[in-house]
N, C-alpha and C positions, 0 to 999 in steps of 0.2 A: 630647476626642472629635471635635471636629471636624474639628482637622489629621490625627485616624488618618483617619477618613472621606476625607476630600481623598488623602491616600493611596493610601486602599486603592482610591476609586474611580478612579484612573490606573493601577495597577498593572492591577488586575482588569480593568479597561475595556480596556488597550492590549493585554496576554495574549489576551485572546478575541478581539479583532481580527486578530488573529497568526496565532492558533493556526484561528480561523476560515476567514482567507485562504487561508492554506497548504492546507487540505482545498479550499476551494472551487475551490482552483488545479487540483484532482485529483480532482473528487469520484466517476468512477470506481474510482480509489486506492481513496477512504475506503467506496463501498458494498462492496467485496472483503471489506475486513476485517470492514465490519456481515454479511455472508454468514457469514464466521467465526462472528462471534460469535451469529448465529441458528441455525448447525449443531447438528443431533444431539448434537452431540459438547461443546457449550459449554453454552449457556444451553437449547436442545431447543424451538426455536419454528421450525421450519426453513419454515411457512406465513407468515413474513413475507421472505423471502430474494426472492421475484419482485418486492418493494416496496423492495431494498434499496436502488436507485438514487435512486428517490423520496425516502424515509427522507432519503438519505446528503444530498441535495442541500436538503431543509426543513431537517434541525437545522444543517449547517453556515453557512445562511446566515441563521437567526435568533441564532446564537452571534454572528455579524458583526453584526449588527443588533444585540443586546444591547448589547454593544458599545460603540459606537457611542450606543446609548440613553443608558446612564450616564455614559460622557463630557461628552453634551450637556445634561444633564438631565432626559431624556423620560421622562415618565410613570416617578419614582422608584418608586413602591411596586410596579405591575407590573414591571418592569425588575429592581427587584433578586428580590420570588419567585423569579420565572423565571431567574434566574443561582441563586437558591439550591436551587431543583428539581433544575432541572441538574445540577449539583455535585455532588448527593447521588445521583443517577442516577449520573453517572460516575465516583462516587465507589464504587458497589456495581458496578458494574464491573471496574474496575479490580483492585480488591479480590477480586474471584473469579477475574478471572483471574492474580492473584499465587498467590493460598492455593490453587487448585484447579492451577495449572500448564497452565490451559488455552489460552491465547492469550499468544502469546513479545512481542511490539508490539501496542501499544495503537492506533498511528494518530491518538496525538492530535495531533502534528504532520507528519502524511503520511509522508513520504518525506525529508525535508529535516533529522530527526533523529530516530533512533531511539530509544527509552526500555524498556526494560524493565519487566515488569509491575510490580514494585516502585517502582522511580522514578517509575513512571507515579500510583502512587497515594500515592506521597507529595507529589508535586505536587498533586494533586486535592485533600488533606487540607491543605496552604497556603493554597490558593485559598479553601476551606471558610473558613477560619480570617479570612481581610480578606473574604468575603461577610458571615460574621459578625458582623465588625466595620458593615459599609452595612448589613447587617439591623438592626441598633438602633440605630442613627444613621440612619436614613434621611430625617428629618427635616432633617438638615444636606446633605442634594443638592438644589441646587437648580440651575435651567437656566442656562444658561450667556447663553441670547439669549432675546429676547422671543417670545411663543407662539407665534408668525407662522415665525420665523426658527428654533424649535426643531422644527418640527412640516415645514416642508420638510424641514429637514437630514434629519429619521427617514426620510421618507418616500422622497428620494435613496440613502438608504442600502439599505430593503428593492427598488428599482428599478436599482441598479448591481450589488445583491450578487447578483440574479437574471440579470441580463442577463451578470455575470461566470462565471457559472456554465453559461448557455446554451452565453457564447462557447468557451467549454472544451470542452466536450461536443462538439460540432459541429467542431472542431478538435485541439488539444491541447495539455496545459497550457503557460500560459505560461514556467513557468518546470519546468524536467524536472530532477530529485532525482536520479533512477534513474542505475543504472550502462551503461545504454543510449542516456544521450543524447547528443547530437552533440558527435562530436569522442571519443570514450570508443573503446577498443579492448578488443572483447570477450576475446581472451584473454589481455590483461594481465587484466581483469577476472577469472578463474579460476583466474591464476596466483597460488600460497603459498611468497611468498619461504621462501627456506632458514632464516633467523633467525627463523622467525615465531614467535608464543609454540604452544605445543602445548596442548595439551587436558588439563586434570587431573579425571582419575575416580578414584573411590573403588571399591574392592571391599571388601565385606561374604562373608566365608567364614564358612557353617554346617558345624562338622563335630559328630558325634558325641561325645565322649571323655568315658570310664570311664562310660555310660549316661546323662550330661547334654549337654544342644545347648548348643556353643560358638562365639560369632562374633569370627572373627580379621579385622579390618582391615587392609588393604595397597596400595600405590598400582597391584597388576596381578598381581604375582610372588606364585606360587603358596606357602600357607605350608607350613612344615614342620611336621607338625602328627601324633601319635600319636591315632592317630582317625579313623573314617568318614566320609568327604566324605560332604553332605547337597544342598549348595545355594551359589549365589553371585548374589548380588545386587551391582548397582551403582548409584552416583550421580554424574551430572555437575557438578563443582564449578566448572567454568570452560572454556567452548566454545575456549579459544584461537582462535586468528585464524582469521578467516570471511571469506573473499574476497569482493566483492559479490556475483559473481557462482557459482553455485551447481549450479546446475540447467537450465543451457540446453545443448543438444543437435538436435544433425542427423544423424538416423536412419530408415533402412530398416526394418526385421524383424527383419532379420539383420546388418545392417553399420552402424558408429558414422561418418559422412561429416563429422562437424561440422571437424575440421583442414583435410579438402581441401577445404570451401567457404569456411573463411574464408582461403584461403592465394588466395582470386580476387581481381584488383586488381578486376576491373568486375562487381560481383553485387550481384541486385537479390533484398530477400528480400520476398516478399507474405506477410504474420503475418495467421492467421486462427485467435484460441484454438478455436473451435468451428464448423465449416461449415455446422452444424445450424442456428445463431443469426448466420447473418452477414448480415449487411447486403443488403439485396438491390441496390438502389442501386448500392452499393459493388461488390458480386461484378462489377453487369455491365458495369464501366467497366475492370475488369482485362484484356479481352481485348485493346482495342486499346491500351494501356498497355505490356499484356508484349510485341506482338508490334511494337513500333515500339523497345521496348527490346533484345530481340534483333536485330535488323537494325541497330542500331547497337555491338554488338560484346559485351552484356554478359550472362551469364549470369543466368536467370531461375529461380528456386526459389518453393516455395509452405512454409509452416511451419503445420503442425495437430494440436491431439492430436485428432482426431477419426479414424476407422479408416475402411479400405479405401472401402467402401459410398458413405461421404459423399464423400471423393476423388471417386470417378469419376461421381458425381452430379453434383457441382460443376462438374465439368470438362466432360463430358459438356453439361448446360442452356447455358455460357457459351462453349462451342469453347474452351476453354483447350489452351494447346501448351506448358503447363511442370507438371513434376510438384510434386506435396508431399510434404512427409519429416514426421518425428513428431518432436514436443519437447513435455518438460509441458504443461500447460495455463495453470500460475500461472507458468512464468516466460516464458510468450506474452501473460499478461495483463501481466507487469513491462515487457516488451520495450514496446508500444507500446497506448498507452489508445484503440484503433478495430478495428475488425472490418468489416471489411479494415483492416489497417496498413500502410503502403510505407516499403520502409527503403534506401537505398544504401549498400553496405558498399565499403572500398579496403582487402584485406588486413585484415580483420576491425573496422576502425574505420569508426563509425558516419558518412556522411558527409550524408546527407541524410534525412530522416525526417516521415511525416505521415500524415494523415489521411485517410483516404478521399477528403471529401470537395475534399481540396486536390490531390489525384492529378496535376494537369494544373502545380500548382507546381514537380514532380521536375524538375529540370536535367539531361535526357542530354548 
């Protein structure tokens, strides 16, 4: 029992550090997804969604902190509960959003690898399973340094994994997952080679014959069938290839611009998911920004889903001299984690990219 315990408290310890960093790298990222999963449409609590930043940024950094705890030996009996809560928390999770089909990524490792909701919870039921194991052996952890030397180390941990989280927030992640970061060319990103795998769907055919309902199965092709068409249902068996990139766009009303603006070698794009929620700070430093980037030669755009109204509010309060065009929301939230975001494109590749508050770092 005790070399499983030795075990399983490295396994378990250095995973949540991992998997912990990775979200705090983004914790952005990870409240998107807690918004998901407080939606109407998932779990149905959507009065914690205005809390999910908060949320997103306490349990990733007490995951790190855990952690860290059993590594060193802090406070065994608290430490592992708290990893076995968890567990079972994201283990009911996970688990509905497999069997319910409601959330496609879990987020348990940001951006940096995607899981599927099934994978996602057979991981969590692993984890379950060596918790189990430091649940009844929890007598065999014991700290690593003397109380003095175990009790800083926690305490270093709940003050870096906070301060590492600040410094994100207020900039952007250290380390960018996404198909938007520097040096990435967005429409390779969109582009689905010719050999790519394709999509296999199922069709389910109801037809009538001889007064009894009959379901004929087929991979699309209509069957032949002596009988009253009724119905046709379908099931996705395998998404075939998914370019990273998905859902971004540069559009008017009426007209799709995203080709003729990434075909600019010198464009600058200002990513704003929402103008309703942007940054105030940030809005008012765009004017002299754009209008020093124009005079040196580079075309200036603004990217928003938010509609007409809030544009020319925007624009209007801050004397802005460049327009916005309309692209989703969630791939303005993919593109850059700030509101305002500054991004330099060369012919669609990302070249330069930040944060609001680093505005004055862009290299014209």
């Amino acid at each position: 029992m005790k070399y499983l315990v030795a075990l399983s408290r490295i396994f378990v310890g250095v995973l949540f550090i991992i998997s912990g960093l990775i979200k705090l790298n983004d914790p952005l990222g990870f409240s998107y997804k807690l918004q998901e999963y407080f939606s109407v449409d998932v779990l149905n609590i959507p009065f914690l969604e205005p809390y999910a930043l908060m949320i997103s940024v306490l349990v990733v950094v007490f995951e790190v902190v855990l952690g860290v705890f059993l590594l060193i030996g802090y406070k065994p009996k608290f430490t592992v509960w708290s990893l076995l809560l968890m567990i079972v928390f994201f283990s009911f999770l996970t688990f509905y959003s497999a069997y319910f089909d409601k959330v496609k990524d879990c987020g348990c490792f940001g951006d940096a690898l995607k899981l599927t909701p099934w994978e996602s919870f057979t991981k969590d039921i692993v984890l379950l399973f060596f918790i189990l194991i430091l649940f009844f052996g929890v007598k065999h952890i014991k700290p690593i340094f003397n109380k003095l030397g175990t009790t800083v180390l926690a305490l270093l941990s709940f003050i870096l994994s906070f301060w590492f989280g600040y410094y994100v927030l207020m900039h952007l992640p250290a380390k960018d997952f996404r198909a938007y970061k520097i040096g990435s060319n967005i429409q390779e990103g969109m582009r689905i080679p010719e050999d790519a795998a394709k999509p296999v769907v199922e069709y389910y055919w109801k037809f009538k014959v001889n007064g009894e309902d009959k379901v004929i199965t087929t991979d699309g092709s209509y069957p032949t069938v002596n009988g009253d068409f009724i119905s046709v249902d379908t099931k996705m068996l395998d998404e075939g290839y998914q370019p990273p990139i998905v859902d971004f766009s540069i559009e008017t009303e009426d007209e799709d611009l995203t080709q003729h603006f990434l075909a600019e070698d010198k464009l600058i794009m200002i990513v704003s998911y929402s103008l309703e929620k942007i940054e105030k700070q940030g809005a008012e430093k765009l004017k002299a920004f754009s209008d020093e980037a124009i005079k040196k030669g580079y075309t200036v755009i603004g990217l928003t889903a938010s509609g007409d109204e809030a544009k020319q509010k925007i624009k209007k309060a801050n004397n802005l001299n460049f327009n916005f065009y309309l692209c989703d929301e969630k791939a303005l939230k993919t593109v850059v984690r700030s509101n305002p975001g500054i991004l330099e494109l060369n012919k669609g590749t990302v070249m330069q990219k930040v944060h609001w508050n680093d505005i004055d770092d862009i290299k014209l």
